[in-house]
C-alpha positions as CSV (number, residue, x, y, z in Angstrom):
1,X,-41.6,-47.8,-84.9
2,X,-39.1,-45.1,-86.3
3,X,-41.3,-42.8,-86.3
4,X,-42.9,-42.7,-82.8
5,X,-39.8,-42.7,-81.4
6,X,-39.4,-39.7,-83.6
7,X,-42.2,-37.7,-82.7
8,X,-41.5,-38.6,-78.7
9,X,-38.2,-37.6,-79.0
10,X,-39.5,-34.2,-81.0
11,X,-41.4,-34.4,-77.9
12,X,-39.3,-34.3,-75.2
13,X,-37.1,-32.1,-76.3
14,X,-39.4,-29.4,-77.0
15,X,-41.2,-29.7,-73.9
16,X,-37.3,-29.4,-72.2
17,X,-37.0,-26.2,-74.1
18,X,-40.3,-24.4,-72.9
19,X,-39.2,-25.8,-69.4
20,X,-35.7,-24.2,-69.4
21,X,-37.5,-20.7,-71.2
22,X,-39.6,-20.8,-67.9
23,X,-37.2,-21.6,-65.7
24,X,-34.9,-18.8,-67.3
25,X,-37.7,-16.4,-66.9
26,X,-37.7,-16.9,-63.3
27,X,-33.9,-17.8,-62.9
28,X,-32.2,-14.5,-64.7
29,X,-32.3,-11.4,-63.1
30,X,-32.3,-8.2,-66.1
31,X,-35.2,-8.2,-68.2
32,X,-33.3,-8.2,-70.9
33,X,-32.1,-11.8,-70.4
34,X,-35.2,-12.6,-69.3
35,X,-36.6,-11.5,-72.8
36,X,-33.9,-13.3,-74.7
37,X,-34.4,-16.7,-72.9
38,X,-37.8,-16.7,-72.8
39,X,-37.9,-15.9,-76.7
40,X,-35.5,-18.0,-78.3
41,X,-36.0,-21.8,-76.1
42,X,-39.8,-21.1,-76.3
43,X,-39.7,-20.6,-80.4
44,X,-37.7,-23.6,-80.4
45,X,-39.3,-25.3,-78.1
46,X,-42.9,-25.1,-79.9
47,X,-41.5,-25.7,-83.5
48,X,-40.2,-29.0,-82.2
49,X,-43.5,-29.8,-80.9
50,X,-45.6,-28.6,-84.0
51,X,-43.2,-30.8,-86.1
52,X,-44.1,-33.9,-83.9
53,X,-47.2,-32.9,-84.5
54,X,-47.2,-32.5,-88.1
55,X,-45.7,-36.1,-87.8
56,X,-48.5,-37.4,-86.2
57,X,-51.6,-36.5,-88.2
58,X,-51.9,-38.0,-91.6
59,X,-53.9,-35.6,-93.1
60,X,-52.2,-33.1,-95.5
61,X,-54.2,-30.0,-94.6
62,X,-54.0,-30.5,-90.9
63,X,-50.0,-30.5,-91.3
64,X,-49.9,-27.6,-93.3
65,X,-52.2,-25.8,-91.4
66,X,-50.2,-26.9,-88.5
67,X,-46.9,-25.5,-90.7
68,X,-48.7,-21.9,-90.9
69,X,-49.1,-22.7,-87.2
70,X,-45.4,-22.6,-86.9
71,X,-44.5,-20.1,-89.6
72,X,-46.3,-17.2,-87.4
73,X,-44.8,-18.7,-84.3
74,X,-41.3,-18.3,-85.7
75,X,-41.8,-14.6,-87.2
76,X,-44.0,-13.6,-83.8
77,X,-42.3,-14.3,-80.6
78,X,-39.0,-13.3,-81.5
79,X,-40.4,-10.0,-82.6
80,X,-42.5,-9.8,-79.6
81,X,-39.1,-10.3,-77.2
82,X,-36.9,-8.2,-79.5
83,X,-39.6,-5.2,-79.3
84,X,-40.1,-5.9,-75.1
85,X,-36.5,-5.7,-74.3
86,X,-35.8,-3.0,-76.8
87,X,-38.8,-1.0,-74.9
88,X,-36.7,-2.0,-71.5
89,X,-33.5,-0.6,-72.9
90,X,-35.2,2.6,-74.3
91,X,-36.7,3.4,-70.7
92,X,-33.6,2.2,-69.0
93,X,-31.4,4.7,-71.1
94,X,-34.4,7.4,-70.5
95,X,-33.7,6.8,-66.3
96,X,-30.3,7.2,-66.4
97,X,-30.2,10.9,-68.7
98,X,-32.6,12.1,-66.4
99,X,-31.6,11.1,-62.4
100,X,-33.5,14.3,-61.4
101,X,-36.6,13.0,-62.7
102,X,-37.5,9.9,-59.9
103,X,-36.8,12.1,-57.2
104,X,-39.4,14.4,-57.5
105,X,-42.5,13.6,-55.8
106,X,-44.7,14.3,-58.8
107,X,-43.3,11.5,-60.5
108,X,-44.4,9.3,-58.2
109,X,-48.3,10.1,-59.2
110,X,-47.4,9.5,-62.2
């Protein structure tokens, strides 16, 4: 009884977090909030989901295949939305040295 209220609550809480990640990735207006939002309720969001999950199953090597599951999770999509937004900053920075550079019609092409 404990325990499926448990695993519904893991539930519902991590499918709350991937909802507000999406909703933040529509809602904030920089990119560099979008990246932060999206990446740190989504981690969360599917750990506490893969932990329910890991609740649910009785077998040992489906839960700790489901654990590597989560390990990658938790060292990839951070790293993903640390390496997007720093590629946003690096290009924002490179538009503002160089002003003279968008209005020239070649860039356009480009």
């Amino acid at each position: 009884m404990i325990r499926e209220i448990l695993i519904s609550a893991l539930l519902i809480v991590g499918s709350l977090l991937i909802f507000l990640s999406g909703l933040g990735l529509m809602r904030f207006s920089d990119a560099l909030c979008r990246s932060h939002a999206l990446a740190k309720a989504s981690t969360c969001g599917i750990c506490l989901m893969l932990a329910a999950l890991i609740m649910a199953i009785d077998n040992d090597i489906s839960g700790l295949k489901i654990f590597l599951v989560m390990t990658f999770t938790l060292l990839t999509i951070p790293l993903a939305g640390h390496l997007t937004a720093q590629l946003v900053y690096r290009h924002e920075q490179g538009r503002l040295k160089h002003p003279s550079r968008e209005k020239t019609p070649s860039s356009k092409t480009r």
